[in-house]
C-alpha positions in Angstrom: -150.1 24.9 66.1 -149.1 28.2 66.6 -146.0 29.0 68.9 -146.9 30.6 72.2 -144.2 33.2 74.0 -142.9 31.7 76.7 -142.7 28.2 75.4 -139.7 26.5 74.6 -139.3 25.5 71.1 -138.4 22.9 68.7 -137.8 23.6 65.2 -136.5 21.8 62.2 -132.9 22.0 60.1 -133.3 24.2 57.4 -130.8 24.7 54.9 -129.6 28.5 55.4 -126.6 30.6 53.1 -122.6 29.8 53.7 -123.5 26.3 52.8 -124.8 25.9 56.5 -127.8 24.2 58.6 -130.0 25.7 60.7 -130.5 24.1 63.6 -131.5 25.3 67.1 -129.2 23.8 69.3 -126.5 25.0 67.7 -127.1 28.9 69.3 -128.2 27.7 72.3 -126.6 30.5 75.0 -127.5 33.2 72.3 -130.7 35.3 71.6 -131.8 34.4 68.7 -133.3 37.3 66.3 -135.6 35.8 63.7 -137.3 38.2 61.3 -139.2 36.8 58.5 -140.1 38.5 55.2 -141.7 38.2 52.1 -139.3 38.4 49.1 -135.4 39.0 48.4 -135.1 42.1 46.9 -138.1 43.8 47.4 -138.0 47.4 48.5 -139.6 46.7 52.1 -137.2 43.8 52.4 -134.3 45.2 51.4 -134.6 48.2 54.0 -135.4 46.1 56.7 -132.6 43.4 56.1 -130.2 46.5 55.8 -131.4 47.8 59.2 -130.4 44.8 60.5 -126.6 44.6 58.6 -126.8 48.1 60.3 -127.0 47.3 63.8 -125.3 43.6 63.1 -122.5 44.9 66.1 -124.5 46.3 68.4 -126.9 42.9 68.3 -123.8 40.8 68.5 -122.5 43.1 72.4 -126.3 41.5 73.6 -125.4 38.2 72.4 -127.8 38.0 69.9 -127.7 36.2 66.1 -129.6 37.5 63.5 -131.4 35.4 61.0 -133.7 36.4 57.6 -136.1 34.2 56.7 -138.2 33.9 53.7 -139.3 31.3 51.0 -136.7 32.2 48.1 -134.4 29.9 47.5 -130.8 30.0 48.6 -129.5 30.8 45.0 -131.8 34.2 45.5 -130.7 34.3 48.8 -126.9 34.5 48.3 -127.3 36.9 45.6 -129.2 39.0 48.0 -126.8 38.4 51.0 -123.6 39.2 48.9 -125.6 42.6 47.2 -126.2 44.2 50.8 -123.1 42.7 52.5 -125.4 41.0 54.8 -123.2 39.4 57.7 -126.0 37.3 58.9 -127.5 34.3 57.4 -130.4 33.9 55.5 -132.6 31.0 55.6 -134.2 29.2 52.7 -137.4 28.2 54.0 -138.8 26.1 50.3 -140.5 23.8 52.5 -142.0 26.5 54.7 -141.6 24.9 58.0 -140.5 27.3 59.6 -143.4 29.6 58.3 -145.7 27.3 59.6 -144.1 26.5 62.9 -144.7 30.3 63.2 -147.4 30.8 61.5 -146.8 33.6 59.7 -147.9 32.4 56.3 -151.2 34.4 55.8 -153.9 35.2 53.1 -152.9 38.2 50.6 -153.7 39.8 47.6 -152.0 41.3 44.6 -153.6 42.9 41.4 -157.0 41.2 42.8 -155.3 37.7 42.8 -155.2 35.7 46.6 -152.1 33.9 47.1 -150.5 32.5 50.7 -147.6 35.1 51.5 -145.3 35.7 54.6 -147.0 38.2 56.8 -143.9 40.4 57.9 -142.6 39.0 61.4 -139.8 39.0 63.7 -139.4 36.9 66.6 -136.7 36.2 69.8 -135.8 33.7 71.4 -134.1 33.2 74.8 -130.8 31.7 75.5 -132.6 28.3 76.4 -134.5 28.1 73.7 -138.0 29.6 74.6 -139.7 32.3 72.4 -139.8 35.4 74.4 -141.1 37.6 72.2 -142.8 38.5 68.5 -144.1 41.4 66.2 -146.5 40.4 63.9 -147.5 42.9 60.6 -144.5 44.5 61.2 -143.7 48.2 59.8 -140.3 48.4 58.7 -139.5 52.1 60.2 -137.9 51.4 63.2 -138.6 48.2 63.5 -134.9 46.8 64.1 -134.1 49.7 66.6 -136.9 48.3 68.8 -136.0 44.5 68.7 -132.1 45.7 69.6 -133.9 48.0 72.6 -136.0 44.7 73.7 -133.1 42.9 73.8 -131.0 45.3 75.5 -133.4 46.0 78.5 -133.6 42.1 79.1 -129.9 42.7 80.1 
């Protein structure tokens, strides 16, 4: 089941960096940014989770917490945060519940091979807890400047 903007959501504890849990209801009063991608350390990935370390102050004025999803695991994850000085945290989603809750686990192909790979995504949610608003096959240029603008003109 695919998650419908405007619904209110439910998701489950993921393990994320810092040692931490991610769990909804703990940013509950906070926009919630949540972009997922492919693969730590990747070209595309790496710009886009720099963008974001970029404008990490000027999402934080509209109240708004930034996580990175992918599949890697939170050893690759923490090696990836502490490279680009992330200041958000990235969540380990092994399990892929979260990618599936979102559905953003599609159908790819590399070097003629097919394998199930995260479709670049980003989503928000509201302050209670309702998704308000997703990019699906996202392009990286840009990208991050238009989820802070979103954000902003909900003010």
């Amino acid at each position: 089941m695919t998650l419908q903007p405007g619904e209110k959501i439910s998701l489950p504890q993921v393990a994320m960096t810092s040692n931490k849990m991610f769990r909804l209801d703990d940013y509950r009063g906070n926009y919630l940014v949540i972009y997922f991608y492919p693969k730590d350390s990747t070209p595309g990935c790496t710009t886009e989770s720099i963008g974001f370390t970029d404008h990490y102050n000027d999402f934080a004025k509209v109240n708004a917490t930034i996580f990175g999803v992918s599949k890697d695991t939170l050893n690759s994850h923490e090696k990836f945060k502490a490279k680009y000085q992330m200041p958000f945290e990235l969540i380990a989603d092994t399990e892929k519940a979260l990618c599936e809750a979102f559905a953003v686990l599609k159908e790819k192909s590399m070097f003629g091979k097919k394998y199930m790979g995260i479709e670049r995504s980003t989503f928000v949610i509201d302050m209670e807890g309702k998704l308000i608003k997703e990019w699906r096959k996202v392009k990286v240029s840009g990208h991050v400047e238009e989820v802070l603008a979103f954000i902003k003109n909900l003010k």
